[in-house]
C-alpha positions as CSV (number, residue, x, y, z in Angstrom):
1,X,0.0,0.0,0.0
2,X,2.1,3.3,-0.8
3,X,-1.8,5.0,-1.2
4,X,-2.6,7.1,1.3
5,X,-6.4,6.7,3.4
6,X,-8.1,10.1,2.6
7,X,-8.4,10.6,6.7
8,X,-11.0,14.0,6.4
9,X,-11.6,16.2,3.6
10,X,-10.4,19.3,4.4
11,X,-7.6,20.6,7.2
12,X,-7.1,20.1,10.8
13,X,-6.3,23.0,12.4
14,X,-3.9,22.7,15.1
15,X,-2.3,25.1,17.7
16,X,1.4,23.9,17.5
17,X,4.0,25.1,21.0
18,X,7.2,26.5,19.8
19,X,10.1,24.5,19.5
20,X,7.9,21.2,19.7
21,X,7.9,18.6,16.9
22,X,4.7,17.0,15.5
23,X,4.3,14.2,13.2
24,X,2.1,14.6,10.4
25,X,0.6,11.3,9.5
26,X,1.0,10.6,5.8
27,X,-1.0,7.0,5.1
28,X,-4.3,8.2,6.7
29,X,-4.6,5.1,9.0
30,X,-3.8,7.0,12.5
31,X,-6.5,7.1,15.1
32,X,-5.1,10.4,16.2
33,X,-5.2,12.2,13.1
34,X,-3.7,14.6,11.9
35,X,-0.6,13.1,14.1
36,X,1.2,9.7,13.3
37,X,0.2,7.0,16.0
38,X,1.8,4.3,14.4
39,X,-0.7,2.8,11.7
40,X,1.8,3.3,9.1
41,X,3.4,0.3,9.6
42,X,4.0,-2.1,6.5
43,X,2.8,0.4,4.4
44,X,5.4,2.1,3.1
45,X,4.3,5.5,4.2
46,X,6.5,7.1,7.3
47,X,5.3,10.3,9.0
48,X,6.5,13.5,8.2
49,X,8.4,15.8,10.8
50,X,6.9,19.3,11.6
51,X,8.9,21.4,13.7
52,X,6.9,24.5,15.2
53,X,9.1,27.1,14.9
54,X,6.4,29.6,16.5
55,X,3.5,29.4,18.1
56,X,0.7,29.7,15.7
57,X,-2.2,27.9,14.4
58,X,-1.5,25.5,11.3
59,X,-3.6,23.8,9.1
60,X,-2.3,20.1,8.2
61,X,-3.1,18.5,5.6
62,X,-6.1,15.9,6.1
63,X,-6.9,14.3,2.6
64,X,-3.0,13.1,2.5
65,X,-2.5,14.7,-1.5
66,X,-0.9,18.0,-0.7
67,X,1.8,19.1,-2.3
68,X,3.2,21.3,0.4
69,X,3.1,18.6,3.4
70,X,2.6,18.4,6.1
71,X,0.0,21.7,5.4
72,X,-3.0,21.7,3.1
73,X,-2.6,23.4,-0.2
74,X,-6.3,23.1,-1.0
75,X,-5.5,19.7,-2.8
76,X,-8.9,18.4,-1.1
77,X,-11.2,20.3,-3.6
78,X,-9.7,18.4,-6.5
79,X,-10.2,14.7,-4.8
């Protein structure tokens, strides 16, 4: 399976902490979306690292097609 799950259609918006790193789930599978719990496994898909450089509120990708991941670029209006 190197397909990602389409997980929601449409962002999660998430207030990230400075200096913390996330991990962006990329295969859709995780129960604690839009963060990697470990569902991945076997598929080929690995989770992406996102390191908060400020804190601010980002929008992560959901549908798993953007082209600017770990954030949503919109890519869920063309699924």
């Amino acid at each position: 399976m190197n397909q990602p799950l389409i997980a929601q259609h449409g962002p999660y918006a998430v207030d990230v902490e400075a200096g913390r790193d996330y991990f962006w789930c990329r295969c859709g599978h995780s129960a604690s979306q839009p963060f990697c719990d470990g569902s991945h496994k076997g598929s080929g898909l690995t989770p992406q690292r996102y390191h908060a450089e400020r804190a601010e509120r980002v929008f992560f990708c959901g549908c798993k097609h953007t082209a600017t991941p770990p954030c949503c670029d919109g890519s869920h209006n063309r699924l």
